[in-house]
C-alpha positions in Angstrom: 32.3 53.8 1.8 33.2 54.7 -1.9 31.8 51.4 -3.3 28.8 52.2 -1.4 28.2 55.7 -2.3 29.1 54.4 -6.3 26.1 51.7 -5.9 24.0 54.3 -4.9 24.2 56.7 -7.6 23.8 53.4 -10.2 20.6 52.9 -8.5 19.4 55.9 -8.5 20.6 56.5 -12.2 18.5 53.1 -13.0 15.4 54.5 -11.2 15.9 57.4 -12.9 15.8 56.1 -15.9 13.2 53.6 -15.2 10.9 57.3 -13.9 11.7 58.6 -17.3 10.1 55.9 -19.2 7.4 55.1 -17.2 6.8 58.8 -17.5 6.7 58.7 -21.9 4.6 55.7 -21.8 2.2 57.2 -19.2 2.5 60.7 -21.9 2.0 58.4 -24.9 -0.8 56.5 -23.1 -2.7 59.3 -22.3 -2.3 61.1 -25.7 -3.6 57.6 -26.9 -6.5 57.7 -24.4 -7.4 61.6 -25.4 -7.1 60.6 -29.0 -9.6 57.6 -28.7 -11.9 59.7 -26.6 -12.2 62.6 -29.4 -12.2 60.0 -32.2 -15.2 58.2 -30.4 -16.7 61.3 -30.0 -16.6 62.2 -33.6 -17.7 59.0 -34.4 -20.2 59.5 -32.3 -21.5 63.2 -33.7 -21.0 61.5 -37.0 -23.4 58.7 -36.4 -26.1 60.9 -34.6 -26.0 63.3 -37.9 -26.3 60.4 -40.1 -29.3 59.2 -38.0 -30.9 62.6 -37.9 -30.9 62.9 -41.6 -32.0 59.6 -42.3 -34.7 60.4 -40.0 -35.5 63.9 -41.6 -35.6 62.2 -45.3 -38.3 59.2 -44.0 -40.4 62.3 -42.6 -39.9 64.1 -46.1 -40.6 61.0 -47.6 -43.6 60.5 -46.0 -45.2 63.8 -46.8 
């Protein structure tokens, strides 16, 4: 009964552990993910500015 009950709290000590860093990789992977997202969308604000001026200087250019 004693080696039993001693397994059991190894194993859950090992799942524990295994919870906790699955958990800080899941963290870090979203963080990563939320990161991406706002650096595509600044990228993305970035290149629709750029294109909106370049447009606005062909129209001055024009006239």
């Amino acid at each position: 009964m004693q080696k039993n009950h001693s397994t059991n709290v190894i194993l859950l000590l090992i799942t524990k552990k295994d919870y906790f860093s699955g958990g800080i990789k899941k963290y870090f992977y979203l963080t990563k993910l939320a990161l991406l997202k706002l650096f595509g969308v600044i990228l993305w604000l970035g290149i629709s500015k750029l294109a909106v001026s370049v447009k606005k200087q062909k129209i001055q250019k024009r006239n």
